[in-house]
VMD Tcl script that draws the C-alpha trace (Angstrom):
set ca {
  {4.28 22.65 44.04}
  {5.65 24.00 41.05}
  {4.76 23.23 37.50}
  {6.91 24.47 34.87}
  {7.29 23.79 30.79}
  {10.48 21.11 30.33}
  {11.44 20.90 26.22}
  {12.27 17.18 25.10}
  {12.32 14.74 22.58}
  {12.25 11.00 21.91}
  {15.78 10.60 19.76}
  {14.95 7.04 18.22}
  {12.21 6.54 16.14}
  {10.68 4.78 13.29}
  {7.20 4.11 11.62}
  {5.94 5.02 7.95}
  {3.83 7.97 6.59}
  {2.34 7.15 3.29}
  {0.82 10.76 2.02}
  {-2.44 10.24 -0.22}
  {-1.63 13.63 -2.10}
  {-4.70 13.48 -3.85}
  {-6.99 12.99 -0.40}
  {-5.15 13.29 2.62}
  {-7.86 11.70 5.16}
  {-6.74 8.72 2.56}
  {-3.03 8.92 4.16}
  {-1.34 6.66 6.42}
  {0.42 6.67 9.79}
  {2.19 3.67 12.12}
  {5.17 4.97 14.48}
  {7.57 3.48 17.18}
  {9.27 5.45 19.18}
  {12.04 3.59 21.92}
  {10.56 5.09 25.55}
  {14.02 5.28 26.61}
  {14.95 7.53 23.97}
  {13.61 9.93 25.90}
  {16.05 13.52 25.95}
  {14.98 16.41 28.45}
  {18.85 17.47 28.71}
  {18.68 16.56 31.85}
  {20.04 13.26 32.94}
  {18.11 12.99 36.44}
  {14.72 14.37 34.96}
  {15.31 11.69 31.70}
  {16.36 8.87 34.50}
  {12.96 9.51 36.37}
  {11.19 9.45 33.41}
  {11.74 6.64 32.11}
  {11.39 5.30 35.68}
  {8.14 3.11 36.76}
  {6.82 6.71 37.66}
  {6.11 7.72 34.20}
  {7.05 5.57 31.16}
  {7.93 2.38 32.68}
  {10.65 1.83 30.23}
  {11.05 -1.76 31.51}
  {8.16 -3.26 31.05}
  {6.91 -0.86 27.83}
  {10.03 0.02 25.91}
  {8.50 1.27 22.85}
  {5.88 3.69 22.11}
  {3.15 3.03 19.09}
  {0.64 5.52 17.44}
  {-1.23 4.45 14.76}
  {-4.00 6.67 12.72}
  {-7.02 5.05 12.73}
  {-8.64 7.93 10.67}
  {-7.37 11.41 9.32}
  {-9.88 13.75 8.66}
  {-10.51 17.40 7.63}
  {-10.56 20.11 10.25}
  {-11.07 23.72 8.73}
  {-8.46 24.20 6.69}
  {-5.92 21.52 8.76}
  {-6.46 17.90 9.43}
  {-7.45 16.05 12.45}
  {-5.30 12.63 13.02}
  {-7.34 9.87 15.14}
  {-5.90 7.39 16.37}
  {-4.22 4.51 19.18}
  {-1.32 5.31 21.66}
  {-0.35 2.32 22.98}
}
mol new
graphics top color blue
foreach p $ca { graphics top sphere $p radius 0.5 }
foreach p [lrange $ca 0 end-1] q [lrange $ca 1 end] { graphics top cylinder $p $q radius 0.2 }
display resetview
């Protein structure tokens, strides 16, 4: 078995980010991301993926995350929330 690091992205996205500038944990987060999107630069690794063995593109075709609280970690921020 070999495991190695693969690079990728999801090229179609959308969802807001409403910045509290005054109180960050305040801030907002809700984004979509289209599964099959999915870019490895690799057609046969992107094909599987988006194959019943990972993200099931045909029955879940989008991706969701929204924060369901933002809070302050050190001198960074922690984002809780729901992938769905």
């Amino acid at each position: 078995m070999t495991v190695t690091n693969v690079r990728g992205q999801f090229n179609k996205a959308s969802g807001t980010l409403e910045l509290a500038d005054d109180d960050p944990t305040r801030s907002t987060i809700d984004v979509t991301i289209d599964a099959a999107s999915v870019d490895t630069n690799s057609a046969d690794r992107d094909k599987h993926l988006r194959s019943d063995d990972f993200l099931d593109v045909t029955n879940h075709p989008s991706i969701h995350f929204k924060a369901k609280q933002i809070k302050k970690a050190g001198a960074r921020y922690k984002v809780i929330g729901a992938l769905t």
